[in-house]
N, C-alpha and C positions, 0 to 999 in steps of 0.2 A: 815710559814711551810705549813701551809693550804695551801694556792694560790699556794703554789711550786707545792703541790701533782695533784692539780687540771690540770697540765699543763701535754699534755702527749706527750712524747718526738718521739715516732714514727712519730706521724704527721708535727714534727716540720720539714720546708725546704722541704716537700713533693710537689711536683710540681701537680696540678689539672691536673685530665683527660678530656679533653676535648673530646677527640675520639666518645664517644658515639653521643654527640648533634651534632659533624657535621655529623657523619652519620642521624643523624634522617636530619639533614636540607639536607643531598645529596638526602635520598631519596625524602625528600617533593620538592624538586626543579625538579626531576626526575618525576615523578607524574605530576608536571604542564605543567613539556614540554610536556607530554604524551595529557594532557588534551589542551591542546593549537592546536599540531598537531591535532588532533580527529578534534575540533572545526573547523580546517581551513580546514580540507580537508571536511567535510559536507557543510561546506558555501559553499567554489571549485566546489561541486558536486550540490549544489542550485543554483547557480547561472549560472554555464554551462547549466540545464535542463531548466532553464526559459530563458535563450537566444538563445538557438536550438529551442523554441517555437515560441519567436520573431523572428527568422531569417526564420521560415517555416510560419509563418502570413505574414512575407515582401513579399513571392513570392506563392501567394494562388491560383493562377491556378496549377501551377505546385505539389503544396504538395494536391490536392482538385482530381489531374489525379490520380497520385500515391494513395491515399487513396482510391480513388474509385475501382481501379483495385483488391488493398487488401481484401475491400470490398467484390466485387463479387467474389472475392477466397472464403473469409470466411463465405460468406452468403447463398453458394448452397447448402454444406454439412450441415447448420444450420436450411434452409428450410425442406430438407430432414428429418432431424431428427424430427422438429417440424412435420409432416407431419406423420412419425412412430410416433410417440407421442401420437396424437389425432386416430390415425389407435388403438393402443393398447387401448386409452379409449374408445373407441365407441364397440371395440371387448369386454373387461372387462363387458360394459354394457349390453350388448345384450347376453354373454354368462352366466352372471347372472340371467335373463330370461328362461335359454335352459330349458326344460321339453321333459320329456317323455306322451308320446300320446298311451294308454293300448287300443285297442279295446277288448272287450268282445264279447263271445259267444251271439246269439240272444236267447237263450233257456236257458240263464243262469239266475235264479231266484235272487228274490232282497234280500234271506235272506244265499244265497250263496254269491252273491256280498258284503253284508254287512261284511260278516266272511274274504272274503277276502281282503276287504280296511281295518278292523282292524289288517292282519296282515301283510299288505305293510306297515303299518302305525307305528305299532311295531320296524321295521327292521331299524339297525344301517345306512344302506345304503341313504335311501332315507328321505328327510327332512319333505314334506307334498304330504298329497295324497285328491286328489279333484276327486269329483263323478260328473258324468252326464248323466242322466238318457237318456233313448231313446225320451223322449218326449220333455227334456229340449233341446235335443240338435236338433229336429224338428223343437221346436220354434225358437233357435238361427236360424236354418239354412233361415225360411223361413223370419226374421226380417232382417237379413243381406243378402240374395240371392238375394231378389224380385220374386221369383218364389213361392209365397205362392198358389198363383193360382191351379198352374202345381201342385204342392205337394199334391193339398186336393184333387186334383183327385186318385189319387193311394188309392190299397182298405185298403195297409196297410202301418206304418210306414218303410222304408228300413234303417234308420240310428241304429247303434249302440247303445249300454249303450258304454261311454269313459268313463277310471279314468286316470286323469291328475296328473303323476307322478314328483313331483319336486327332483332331484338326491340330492345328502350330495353334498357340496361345491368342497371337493374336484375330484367330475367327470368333473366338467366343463374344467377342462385343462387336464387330463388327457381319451383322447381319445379312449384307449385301455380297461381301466376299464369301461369306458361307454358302450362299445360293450360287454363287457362280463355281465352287470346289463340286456342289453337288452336281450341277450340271459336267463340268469335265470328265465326274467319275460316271457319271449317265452314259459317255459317249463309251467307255471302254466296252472292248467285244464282249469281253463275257461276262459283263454287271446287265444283270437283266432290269433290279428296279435298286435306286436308293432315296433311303429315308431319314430325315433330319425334321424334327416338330420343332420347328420356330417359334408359333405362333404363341408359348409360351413365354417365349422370350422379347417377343415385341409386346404383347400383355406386361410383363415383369417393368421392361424398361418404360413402358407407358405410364402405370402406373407410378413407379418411382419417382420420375419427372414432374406427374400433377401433384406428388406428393413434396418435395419439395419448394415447388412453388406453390403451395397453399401452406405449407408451414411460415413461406417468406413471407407472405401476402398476410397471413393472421399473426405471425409475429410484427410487420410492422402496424396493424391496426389496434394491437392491444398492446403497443409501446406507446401510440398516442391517447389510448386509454389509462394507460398509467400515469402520462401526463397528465391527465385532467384528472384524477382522483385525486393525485399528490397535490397538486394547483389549487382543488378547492378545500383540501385538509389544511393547508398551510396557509388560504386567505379564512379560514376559520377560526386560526389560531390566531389571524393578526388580528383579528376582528376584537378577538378574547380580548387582546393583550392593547388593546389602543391606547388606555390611559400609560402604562409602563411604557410605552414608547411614544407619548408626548413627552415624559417626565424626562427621559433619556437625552431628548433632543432640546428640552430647554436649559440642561446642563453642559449642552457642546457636543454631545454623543454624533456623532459624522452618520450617514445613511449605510454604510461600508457595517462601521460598526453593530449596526440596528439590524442591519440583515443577516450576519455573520450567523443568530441560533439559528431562524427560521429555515437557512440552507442546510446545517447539518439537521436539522430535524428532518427535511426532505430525504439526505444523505439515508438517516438511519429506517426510515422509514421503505425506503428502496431494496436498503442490505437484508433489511429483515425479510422485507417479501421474499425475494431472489433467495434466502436460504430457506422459505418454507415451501416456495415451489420445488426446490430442486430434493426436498425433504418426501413432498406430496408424489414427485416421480419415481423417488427409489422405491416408493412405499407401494405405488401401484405397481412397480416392477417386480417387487417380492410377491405378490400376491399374485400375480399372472404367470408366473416362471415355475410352479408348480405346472397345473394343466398343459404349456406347454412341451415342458420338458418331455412327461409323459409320452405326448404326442409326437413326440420327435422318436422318441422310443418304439412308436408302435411302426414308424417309418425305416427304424435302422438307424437311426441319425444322431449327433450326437452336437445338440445344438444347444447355446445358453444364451439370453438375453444380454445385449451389453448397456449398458448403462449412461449414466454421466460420467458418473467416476470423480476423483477430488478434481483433476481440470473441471468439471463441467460447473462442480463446486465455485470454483474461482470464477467462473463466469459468469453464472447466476449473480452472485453477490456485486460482481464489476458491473455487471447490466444494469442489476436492479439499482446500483448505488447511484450510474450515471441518469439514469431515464430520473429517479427520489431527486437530486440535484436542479436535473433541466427544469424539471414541474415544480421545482421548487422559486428556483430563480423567476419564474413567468409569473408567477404569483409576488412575488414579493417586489421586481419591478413594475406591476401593474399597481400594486395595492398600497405598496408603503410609500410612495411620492403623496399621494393625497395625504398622508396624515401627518400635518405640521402643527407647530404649539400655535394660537392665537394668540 
C-alpha cells in the first residue's frame, strides 16, 4: 500500500518533452554557423589583403610610379602645412617677446618716474614694467652703436629715460586692444611718445591665414587628384584582369566578392603613397634645418623645425589609405557591373 501511494499516476505513459533541448541545440548549432562564417570571411579578407601586396611586390616599377604620383599629391599640401606650422611657432615665439617702448618727457624727474612705474606696475593690463634710465640707455647705445666717440662729444645726453612695458598675455593676438593700451599710455603726463610695431604682426597673422587656407584649398584639390589616379589605376587593372573575372562570376563568385582585391589594391596603393610623402617631407626637413638653424644663430635664436613626427606618420598612411579606397571603390562600381559572363 505504501509503494502504491508512492506511484503517481499523472506521470504514468507521459511521453518526455524534448522540445526545449533541441531548441537550445538549434540555437547552439546556429551560433557556430554564425561563428564559422565570421572566421572565413576574416581569413577571405587576410588572405586577399596579403596577396594584392604580393601581386603589387611582383610588379614594383609600376606600383613604386603609382605610389609616387600619390606621393607628390599628398606631400605638397603636407609641406605647406608643415611650413604654417613652424610660421605659427616662430610667430607664438617672437610675439611672446612683443613690448611696449614708453618714451618719457626729458624734464621728468626720477621721483615722478618712480610714482609712475609703480602705477603701470599695479595695472591688471600690463604684466612687468622695466626702467631705463637716460644714462643706462647712453651706455647701451654707445656699447652697441660703436659711436661712443661721436657721443662724448655732445655737451649733453639726447636719449631718453624708456620704461619697457611688457602687455598681459592676452594683447599679443589681440591687435585692436594693443592699440588701445598704446593710446591710454599716450595720454599719461609724462609719456611724451610710445611705440609698439604691429605692422609685423598683422603681416605675420595675414600671412598664416592665406597660408592655411591654401594648404586647405590644395589639399582638397589633390585629394581629388588622388582620386582619379587611383580610379584609373584600378579601372586598368580591371581591364587586365576581365577574363579572370568572367571566369569568377560564372562559377557563382558575388560582385562583393570580385571587388574585394581591386579595393585593397586601391587601400595599399594609398598607404604606400601617404608613407612616401610623409618620407619626402622629413627628407626635405633634414635638409633645410641645416641653413636654418644657422640662421636662427645669427639672430640669437634658438629655433628647430618641427616636423610630422610618428602622428603625422599615422595620418598620412590613414589619409592616403582612405582617399586609395574611395578611388578605388569609384572605379570598380563604375567598371565591374558592365563585365558579366555571356
Amino acid at each position: 500500500m505504501q509503494r502504491n501511494r508512492r506511484i503517481q499516476p499523472s506521470r504514468i505513459g507521459k511521453p518526455r518533452d524534448n522540445k526545449p533541448r533541441e531548441q537550445r541545440r538549434g540555437a547552439t548549432d546556429s551560433r557556430a554557423d554564425y561563428l564559422d562564417k565570421l572566421k572565413s570571411y576574416i581569413q577571405n579578407h587576410r588572405q586577399i589583403f596579403f596577396n594584392t601586396f604580393r601581386r603589387l611586390a611582383a610588379e614594383p616599377v609600376q606600383t613604386l610610379m603609382t605610389s609616387l604620383v600619390v606621393a607628390i599629391a599628398l606631400g605638397l599640401p603636407a609641406a605647406l602645412y608643415v611650413g604654417v606650422v613652424n610660421l605659427q611657432q616662430l610667430g607664438s615665439r617672437v610675439e611672446t617677446t612683443s613690448q611696449l617702448t614708453v618714451f618719457l618727457k626729458n624734464d621728468a624727474v626720477e621721483s615722478a618716474i618712480a610714482q609712475l612705474q609703480e602705477q603701470l606696475t599695479s595695472d591688471p593690463d600690463i604684466a612687468s614694467v622695466r626702467y631705463i634710465s637716460r644714462q643706462q640707455a647712453l651706455d647701451e647705445f654707445q656699447a652697441l652703436s660703436g659711436f661712443g666717440d661721436v657721443l662724448e662729444m655732445l655737451d649733453e645726453n639726447p636719449l631718453p629715460a624708456v620704461l619697457i612695458v611688457q602687455p598681459d598675455d592676452r594683447f599679443h593676438a589681440d591687435l585692436v586692444a594693443s592699440e588701445g593700451l598704446v593710446g591710454r599710455l599716450k595720454a599719461l603726463p609724462l609719456v611724451d611718445d610710445v611705440r609698439l610695431d604691429m605692422k609685423w604682426m598683422q603681416r605675420l597673422q595675414g600671412m598664416l591665414q592665406v597660408g592655411q587656407r591654401l594648404a586647405f584649398s590644395l589639399g582638397i584639390a589633390l585629394a581629388f587628384g588622388v582620386l582619379l589616379i587611383i580610379g584609373n589605376t584600378i579601372r586598368l587593372a580591371i581591364e587586365n584582369r576581365r577574363d579572370e573575372i568572367v571566369v569568377v562570376k560564372l562559377v557563382g563568385g558575388t560582385n562583393a566578392y570580385v571587388r574585394r582585391p581591386f579595393l585593397y589594391t586601391g587601400i595599399w596603393y594609398g598607404a604606400i603613397g601617404g608613407g612616401i610623402a610623409w618620407l619626402l617631407v622629413a627628407v626635405g626637413l633634414l635638409w633645410i634645418s641645416g641653413p636654418i638653424g644657422r640662421l636662427a644663430e645669427l639672430y640669437q635664436s634658438i629655433f628647430k623645425l618641427q616636423g610630422l613626427g610618428f602622428s603625422g606618420l599615422i595620418a598620412m598612411l590613414f589619409l592616403g589609405a582612405v582617399l586609395g579606397l574611395m578611388g578605388a571603390w569609384l572605379a570598380v562600381a563604375k567598371h565591374l557591373a558592365s563585365i558579366e559572363p555571356r
